[in-house]
C-alpha positions in Angstrom: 130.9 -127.9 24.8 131.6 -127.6 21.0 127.9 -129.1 20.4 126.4 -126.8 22.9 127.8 -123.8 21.1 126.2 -125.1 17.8 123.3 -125.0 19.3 123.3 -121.9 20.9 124.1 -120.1 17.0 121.7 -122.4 15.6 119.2 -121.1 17.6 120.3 -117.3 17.1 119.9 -117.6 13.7 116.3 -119.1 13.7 115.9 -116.0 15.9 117.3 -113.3 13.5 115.3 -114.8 10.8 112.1 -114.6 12.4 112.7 -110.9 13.7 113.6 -110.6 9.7 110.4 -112.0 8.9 108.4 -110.1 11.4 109.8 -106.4 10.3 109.0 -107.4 6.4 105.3 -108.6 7.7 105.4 -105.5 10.0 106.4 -103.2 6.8 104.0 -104.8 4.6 100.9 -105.1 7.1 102.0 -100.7 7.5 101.9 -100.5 3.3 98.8 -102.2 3.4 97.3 -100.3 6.2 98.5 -97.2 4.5 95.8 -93.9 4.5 93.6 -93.7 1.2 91.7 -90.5 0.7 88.8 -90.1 -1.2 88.6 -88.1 -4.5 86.0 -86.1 -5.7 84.9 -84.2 -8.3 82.9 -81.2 -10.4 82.3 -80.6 -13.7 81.2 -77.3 -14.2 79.2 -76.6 -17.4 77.5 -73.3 -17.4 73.5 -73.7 -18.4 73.6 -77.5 -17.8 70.2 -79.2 -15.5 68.8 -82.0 -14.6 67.6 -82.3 -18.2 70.9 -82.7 -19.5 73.2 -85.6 -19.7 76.0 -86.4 -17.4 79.6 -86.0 -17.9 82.1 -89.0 -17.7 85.7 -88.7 -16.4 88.3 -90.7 -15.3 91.7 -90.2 -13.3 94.8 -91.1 -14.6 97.8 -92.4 -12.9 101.4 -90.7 -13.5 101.8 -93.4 -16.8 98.6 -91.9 -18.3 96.5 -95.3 -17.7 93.5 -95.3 -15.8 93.2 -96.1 -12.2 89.3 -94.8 -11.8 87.6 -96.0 -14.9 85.0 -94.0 -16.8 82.5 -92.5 -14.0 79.2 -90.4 -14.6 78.7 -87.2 -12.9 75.8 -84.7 -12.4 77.3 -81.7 -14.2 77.6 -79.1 -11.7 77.6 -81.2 -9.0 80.3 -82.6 -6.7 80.3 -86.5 -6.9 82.9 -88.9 -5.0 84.7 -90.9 -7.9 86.6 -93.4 -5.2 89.7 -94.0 -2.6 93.6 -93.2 -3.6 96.7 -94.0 -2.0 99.2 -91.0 -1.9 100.5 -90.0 -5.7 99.9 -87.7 -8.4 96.9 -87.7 -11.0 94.8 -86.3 -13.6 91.6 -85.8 -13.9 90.1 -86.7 -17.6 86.8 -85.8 -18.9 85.9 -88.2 -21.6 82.4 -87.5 -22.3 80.8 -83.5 -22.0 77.4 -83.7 -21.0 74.7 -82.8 -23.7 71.7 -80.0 -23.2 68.5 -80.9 -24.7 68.5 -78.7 -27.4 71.7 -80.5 -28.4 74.1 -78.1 -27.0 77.3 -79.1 -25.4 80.4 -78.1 -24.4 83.9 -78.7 -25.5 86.7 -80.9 -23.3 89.6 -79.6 -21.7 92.4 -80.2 -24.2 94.9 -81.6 -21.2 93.6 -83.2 -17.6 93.4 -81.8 -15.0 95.9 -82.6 -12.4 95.8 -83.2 -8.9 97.8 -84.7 -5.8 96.3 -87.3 -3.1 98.4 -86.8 0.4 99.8 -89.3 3.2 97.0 -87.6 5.5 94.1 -89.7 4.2 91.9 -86.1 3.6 89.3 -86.2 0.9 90.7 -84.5 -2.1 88.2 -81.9 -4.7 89.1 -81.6 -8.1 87.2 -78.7 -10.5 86.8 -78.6 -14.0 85.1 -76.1 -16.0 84.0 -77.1 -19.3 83.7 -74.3 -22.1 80.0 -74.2 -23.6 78.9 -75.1 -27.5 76.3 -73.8 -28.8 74.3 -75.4 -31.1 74.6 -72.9 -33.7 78.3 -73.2 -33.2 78.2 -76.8 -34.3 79.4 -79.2 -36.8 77.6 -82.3 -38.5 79.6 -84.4 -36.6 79.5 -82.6 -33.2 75.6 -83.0 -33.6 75.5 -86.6 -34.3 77.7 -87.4 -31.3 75.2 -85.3 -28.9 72.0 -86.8 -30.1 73.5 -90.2 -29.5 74.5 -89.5 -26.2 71.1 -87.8 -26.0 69.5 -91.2 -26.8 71.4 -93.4 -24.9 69.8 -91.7 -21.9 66.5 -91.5 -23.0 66.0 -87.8 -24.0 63.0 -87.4 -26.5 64.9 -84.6 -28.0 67.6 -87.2 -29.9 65.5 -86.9 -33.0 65.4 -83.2 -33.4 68.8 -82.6 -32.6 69.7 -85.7 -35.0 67.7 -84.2 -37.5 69.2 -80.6 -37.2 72.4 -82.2 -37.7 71.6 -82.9 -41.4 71.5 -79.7 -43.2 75.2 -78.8 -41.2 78.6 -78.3 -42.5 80.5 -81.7 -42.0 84.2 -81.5 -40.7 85.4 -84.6 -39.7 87.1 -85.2 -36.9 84.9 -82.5 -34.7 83.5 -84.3 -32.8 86.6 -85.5 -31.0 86.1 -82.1 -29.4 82.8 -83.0 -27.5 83.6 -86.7 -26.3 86.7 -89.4 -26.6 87.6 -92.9 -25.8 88.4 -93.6 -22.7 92.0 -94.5 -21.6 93.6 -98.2 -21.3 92.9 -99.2 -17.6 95.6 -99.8 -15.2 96.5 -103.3 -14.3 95.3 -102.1 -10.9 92.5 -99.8 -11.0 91.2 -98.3 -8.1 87.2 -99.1 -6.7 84.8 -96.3 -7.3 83.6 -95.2 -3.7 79.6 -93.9 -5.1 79.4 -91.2 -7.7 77.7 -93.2 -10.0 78.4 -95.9 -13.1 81.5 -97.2 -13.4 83.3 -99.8 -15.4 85.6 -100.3 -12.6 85.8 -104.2 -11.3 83.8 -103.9 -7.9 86.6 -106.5 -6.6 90.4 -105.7 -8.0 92.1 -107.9 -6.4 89.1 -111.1 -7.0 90.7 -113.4 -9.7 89.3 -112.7 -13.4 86.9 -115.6 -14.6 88.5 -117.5 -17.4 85.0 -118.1 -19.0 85.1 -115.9 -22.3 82.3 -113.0 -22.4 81.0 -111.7 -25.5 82.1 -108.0 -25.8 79.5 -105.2 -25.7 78.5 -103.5 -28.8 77.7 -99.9 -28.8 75.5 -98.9 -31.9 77.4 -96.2 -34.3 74.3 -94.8 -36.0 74.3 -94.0 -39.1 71.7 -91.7 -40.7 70.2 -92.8 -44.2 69.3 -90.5 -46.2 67.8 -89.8 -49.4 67.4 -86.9 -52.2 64.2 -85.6 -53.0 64.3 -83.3 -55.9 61.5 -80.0 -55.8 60.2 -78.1 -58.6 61.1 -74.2 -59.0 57.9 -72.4 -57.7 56.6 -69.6 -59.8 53.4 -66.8 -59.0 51.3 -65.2 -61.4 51.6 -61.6 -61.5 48.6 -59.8 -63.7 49.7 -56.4 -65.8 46.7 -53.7 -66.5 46.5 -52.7 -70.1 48.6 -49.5 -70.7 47.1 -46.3 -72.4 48.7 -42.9 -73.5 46.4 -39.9 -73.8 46.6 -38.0 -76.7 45.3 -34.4 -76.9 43.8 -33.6 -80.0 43.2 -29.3 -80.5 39.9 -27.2 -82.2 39.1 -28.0 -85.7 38.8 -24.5 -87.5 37.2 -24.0 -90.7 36.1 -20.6 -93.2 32.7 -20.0 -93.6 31.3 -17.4 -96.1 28.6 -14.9 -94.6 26.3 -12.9 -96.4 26.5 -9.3 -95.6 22.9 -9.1 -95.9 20.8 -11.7 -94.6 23.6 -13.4 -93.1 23.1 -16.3 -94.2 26.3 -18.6 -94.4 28.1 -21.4 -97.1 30.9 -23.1 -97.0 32.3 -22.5 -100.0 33.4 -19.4 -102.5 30.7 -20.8 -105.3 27.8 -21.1 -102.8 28.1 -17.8 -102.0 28.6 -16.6 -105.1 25.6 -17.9 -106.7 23.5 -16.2 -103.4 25.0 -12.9 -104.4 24.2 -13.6 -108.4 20.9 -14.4 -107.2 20.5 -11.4 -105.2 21.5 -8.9 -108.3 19.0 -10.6 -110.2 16.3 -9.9 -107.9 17.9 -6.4 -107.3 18.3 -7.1 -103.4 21.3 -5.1 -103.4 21.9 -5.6 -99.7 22.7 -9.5 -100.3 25.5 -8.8 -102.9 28.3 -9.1 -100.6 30.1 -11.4 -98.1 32.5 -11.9 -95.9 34.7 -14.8 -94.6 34.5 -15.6 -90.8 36.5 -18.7 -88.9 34.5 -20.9 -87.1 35.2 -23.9 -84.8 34.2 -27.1 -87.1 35.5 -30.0 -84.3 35.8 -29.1 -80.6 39.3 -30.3 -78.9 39.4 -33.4 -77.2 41.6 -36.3 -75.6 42.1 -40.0 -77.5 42.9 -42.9 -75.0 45.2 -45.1 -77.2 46.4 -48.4 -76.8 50.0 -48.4 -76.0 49.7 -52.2 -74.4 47.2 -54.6 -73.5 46.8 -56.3 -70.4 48.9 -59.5 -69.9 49.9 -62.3 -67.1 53.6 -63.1 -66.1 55.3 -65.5 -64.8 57.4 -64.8 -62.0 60.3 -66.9 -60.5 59.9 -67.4 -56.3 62.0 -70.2 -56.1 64.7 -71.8 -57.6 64.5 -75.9 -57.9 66.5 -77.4 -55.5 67.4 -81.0 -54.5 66.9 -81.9 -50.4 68.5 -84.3 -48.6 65.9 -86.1 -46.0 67.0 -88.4 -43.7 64.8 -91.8 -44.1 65.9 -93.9 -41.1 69.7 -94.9 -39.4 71.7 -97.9 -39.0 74.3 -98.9 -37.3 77.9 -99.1 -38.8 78.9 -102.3 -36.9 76.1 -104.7 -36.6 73.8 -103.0 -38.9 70.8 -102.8 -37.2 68.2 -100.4 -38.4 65.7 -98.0 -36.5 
């Protein structure tokens, strides 16, 4: 009887620890089975096309790591980023998309955040990105555009690059435009479409133990050098310069015979005609008289006040200009 009994427990505890085992497979085949809803998202960017670059974001997890790695979007456009369990998250933009005149927009200082229910419904997250004109930026800011520009194959990288030369530097700027992405999660979550992703396309598939050689993104580097040009001057031609000078009338006496009226310019002249006249008794011709005549009309002298000369004027002052000659990358050093 006492053997029985043992028996009878014996078997009643195998029992209660296979109904133990069966609710804690039950629970974890529910945890397992539990809803997922997809997220998606827009990045609105005012003025952005199908010309332009696309944005990259990421969602973060409540400890700020990444569970949907860095993911590029049509700006403007809604694009599924993957499938989330219930939780809280933030949306992250990492890289603004870039117009092709080199315009861009500035990222959201803080994510944006967002909640993923029990439910399993798809979940839309918006965020608006505040636009940068070109005008509006920095050295920096202008560099980071055309690269982003060239890494997708926009023949407008060069100007943009280029423009960036002659701008004011401010280091740091260009923080405002794009940023490293975060640390990934230890288990990130698959990207369901949307685009590229640097999301594993198996998490849970063992890592390969083979070492990889890490990528290398080019940092380029523009060379430049200073070419120095010459002040530029024109020619300007000055006309002689005259003054007119009026000059009056020349008067003058003349003596006039009384008689014949003949005249002489001077007192003995016309005394030795009246003398004459006595002599010969021609009494009418002993006498004159004293009339004022013009000797020189009036007229106007041209004179010389300077002569005609060339100057040199000043157009431009020399200057020194900084032309970029080629670029090379800060890491490996390659040259283009």
């Amino acid at each position: 009887m006492k053997r029985v009994f043992l028996v009878a427990a014996t078997a009643a505890a195998a029992m209660a620890v296979a109904l133990c085992l069966a609710a804690l497979q039950c629970s974890a085949s529910h945890k397992a089975d539990a809803a997922l809803s997809q997220v998606e998202a827009t990045v609105k960017a005012e003025g952005a096309g199908p010309e332009s670059t696309k944005a990259v974001v990421e969602v973060l997890g409540e400890d700020g790591l990444a569970v949907i790695e860095a993911v590029k979007v049509a700006p403007n456009e809604a694009a599924p980023l993957g499938d989330l369990p219930e939780g809280a998250y933030s949306l992250r933009v990492v890289q603004a998309p870039v117009n092709g005149d080199g315009s861009t927009y500035k990222l959201p200082k803080q994510p944006t955040a967002f909640k993923v229910g029990a439910d399993g419904r798809a979940v839309s997250v918006e965020v608006e990105l505040e636009p940068l004109a070109v005008e509006d930026m920095t050295k920096e800011q202008l560099e980071a555009a055309a690269d982003e520009l060239e890494e997708e194959g926009k023949e407008s990288a060069q100007s943009v690059r280029d423009e960036a030369v002659s701008r004011p530097s401010v280091p740091g700027s260009a923080d405002e435009v794009t940023s490293k992405p975060s640390a990934p999660s230890s288990e990130p979550t698959k990207p369901n479409g949307g685009g590229t992703s640097t999301v594993p396309s198996d998490p849970s598939s063992k890592p390969d133990d083979t070492p990889s050689t890490p990528s290398h993104t080019h940092n380029w580097v523009a060379q430049t050098e200073t070419v120095h040009h010459e002040a530029e001057y024109t020619t300007v031609h000055h006309d002689a310069v005259y003054d007119t000078i009026h000059h009056d009338a020349v008067m003058g006496s003349v003596y006039v015979c009384n008689g014949c009226g003949q005249s002489f310019s001077d007192v003995a002249s016309a005394t030795a005609h009246e003398k004459e006249a006595i002599d010969n008794k021609n009494w009418a011709c002993t006498s004159s008289r004293v009339d004022r005549v013009v000797i020189q009309e009036a007229w106007d002298e041209q004179v010389l006040v300077s002569a005609a000369w060339d100057e040199q004027v000043l157009v431009k002052d020399a200057w020194d200009e900084t032309i970029t000659t080629g670029y090379k990358c800060s890491g490996c050093g390659a040259t283009k």
